[in-house]
Structures are given as C-alpha cells and as structure tokens.
C-alpha positions in Angstrom: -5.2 -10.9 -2.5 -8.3 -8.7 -4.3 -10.2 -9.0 -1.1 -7.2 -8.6 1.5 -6.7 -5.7 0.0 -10.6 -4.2 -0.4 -10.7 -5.2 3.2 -7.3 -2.7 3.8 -8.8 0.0 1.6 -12.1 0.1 3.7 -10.3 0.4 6.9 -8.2 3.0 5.2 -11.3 4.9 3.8 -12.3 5.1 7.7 -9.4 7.4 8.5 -9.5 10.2 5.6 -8.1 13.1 8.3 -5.1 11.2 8.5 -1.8 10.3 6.1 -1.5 6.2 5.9 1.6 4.4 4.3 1.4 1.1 3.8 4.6 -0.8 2.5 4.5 -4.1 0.2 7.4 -6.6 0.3 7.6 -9.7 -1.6 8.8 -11.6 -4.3 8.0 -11.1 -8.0 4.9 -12.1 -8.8 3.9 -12.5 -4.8 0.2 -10.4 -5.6 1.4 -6.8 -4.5 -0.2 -5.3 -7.6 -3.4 -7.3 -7.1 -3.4 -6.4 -3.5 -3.2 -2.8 -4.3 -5.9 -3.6 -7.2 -8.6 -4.4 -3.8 -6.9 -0.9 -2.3 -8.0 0.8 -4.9 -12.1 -0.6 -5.9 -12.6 -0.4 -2.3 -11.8 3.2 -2.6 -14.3 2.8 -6.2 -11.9 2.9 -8.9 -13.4 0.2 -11.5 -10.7 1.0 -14.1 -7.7 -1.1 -14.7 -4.3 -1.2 -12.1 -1.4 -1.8 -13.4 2.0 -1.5 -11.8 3.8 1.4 -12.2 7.2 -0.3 -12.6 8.6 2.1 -15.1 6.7 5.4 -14.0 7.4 4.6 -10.4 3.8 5.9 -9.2 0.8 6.1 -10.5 -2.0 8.4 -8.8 -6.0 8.2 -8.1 -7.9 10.8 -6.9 -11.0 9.2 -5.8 -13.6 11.2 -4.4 -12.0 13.0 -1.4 -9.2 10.6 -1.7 -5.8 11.0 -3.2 -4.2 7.3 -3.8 -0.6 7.1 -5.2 0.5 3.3 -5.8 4.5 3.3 -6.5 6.7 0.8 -7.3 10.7 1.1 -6.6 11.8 -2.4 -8.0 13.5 -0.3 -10.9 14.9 2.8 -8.8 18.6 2.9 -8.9 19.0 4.8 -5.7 16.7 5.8 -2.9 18.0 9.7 -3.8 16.1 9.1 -7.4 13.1 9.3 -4.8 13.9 13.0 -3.8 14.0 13.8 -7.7 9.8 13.4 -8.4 9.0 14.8 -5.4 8.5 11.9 -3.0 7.6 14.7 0.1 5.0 15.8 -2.2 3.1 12.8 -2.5 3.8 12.1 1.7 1.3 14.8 2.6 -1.2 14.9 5.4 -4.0 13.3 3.6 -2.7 11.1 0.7 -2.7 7.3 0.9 0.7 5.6 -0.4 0.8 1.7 -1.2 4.6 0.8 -1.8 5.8 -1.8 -3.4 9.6 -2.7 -3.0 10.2 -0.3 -0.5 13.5 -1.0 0.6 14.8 0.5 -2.7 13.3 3.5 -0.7 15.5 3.1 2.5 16.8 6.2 4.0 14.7 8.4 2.4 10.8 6.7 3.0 9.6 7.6 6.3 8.2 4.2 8.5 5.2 2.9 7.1 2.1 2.8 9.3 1.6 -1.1 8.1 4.3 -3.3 6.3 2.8 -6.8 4.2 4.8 -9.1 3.8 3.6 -11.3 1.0 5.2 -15.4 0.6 4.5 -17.2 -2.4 3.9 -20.7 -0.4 2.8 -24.4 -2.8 -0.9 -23.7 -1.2 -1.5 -20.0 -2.7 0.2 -16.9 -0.1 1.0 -16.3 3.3 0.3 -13.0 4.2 2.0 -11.0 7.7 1.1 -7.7 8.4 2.6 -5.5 11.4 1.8 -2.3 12.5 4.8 0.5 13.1 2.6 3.4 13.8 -0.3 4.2 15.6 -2.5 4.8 12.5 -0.7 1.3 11.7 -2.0 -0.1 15.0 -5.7 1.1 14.4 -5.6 -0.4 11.0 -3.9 -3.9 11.8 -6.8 -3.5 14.7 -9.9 -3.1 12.3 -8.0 -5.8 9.7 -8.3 -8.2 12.5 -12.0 -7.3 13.5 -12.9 -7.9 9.9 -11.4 -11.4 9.9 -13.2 -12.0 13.1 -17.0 -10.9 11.9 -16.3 -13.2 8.9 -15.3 -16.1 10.5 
C-alpha cells in the first residue's frame, strides 16, 4: 500500500497547477492510512502519518505543496463538513486524500480518483477509477508506471 500510494503521490506531484481529490473507501484496517503514508513521502514528508480520525484532517505543506489527509469515519453528518471549513481546504491547488468519504455525501464534490481498497486472504485488491479529467490523467500515468515496472 506504501508504494501504491508513492507511485499516486508522484503522479500527483506532476500536476501542481491543478486541485486533485482522491477518495479512499474500504474497510477498517483495509491500508487507507498507509496508502496516504506513500502520498505523503512521495511528496517528502519523512515524519510520522497518522489518521486523523478524531481531528478529521490533518494538513502538510510540503514544499509548494499543501496536502490535507481527512478522515470522516467519526463525522455525524456530512453538514459537520461545512463547520471547519471544508471549501477552504477544496481550493485550486491543495491535494485532499479522503478516507470514508461517503460520510461526506452531498457536500464533497466528485473526486478526480476513487480506491477502493478489499481486504482479500492473499494481502488487498486494489480498484481505482477515474471521475474527472485530472482523474483520467492520473489513472493514465498510474497505469504507465505499472507498465515500465513490469
């Protein structure tokens, strides 16, 4: 999950002009927090990530960069989202990794990617789909990268 997700925060480096949401569903304990943990180093944080279950977000300004990691498993109500300023954090620019967005639904605007993360007996089965055109040139690059490796 680590290096899915380092592989997702090059590609996302690539497009700093542009606002990129990336949404992460799954199960507890499915690797959304590690994936965002690759995110993140690729973008050079070496400090710890943890997952901002109770704080909702948690922000990194890296570099040029401006990262904000939430997680909505604890929000009560989409609405809390209007309460810390979610339009704030939505600007042109800023990166968002979102964890448990459908707590979100009806106030998050369509994420340019969505990962679905399944906990299978082998390790995790991973699905990514674009919904954007940012989305689309991301999933695009993902895919290169797997290519060149193989």
């Amino acid at each position: 999950m680590v290096q899915l997700g380092a592989q997702l925060g090059v590609e996302l480096s690539r497009i700093p002009s542009s606002r990129a949401l990336v949404s992460l569903d799954g199960d507890l304990g499915a690797g959304k927090t590690t994936l965002c943990r690759g995110v993140l180093q690729a973008f050079g944080h070496t400090g710890a990530v943890k997952s901002p279950t109770y704080t909702l977000v948690e922000s990194y300004q890296l570099g040029d960069a401006l990262l904000h990691h939430f997680d909505l498993y604890r929000l009560g109500d989409p609405e809390e989202l209007e309460f810390i300023g979610i339009r704030d954090y939505l600007h042109q620019g800023n990166y968002c990794l979102i964890e448990w967005p459908n707590r979100g639904a009806g106030i998050l605007p369509v994420p340019d990617l969505e990962v679905m993360i399944s906990v299978t007996k082998n390790g995790r089965d991973v699905s990514i789909t674009a919904a954007t055109d940012v989305g689309d040139s991301l999933l695009l690059a993902l895919d290169n990268q797997v290519a060149h490796k193989k």
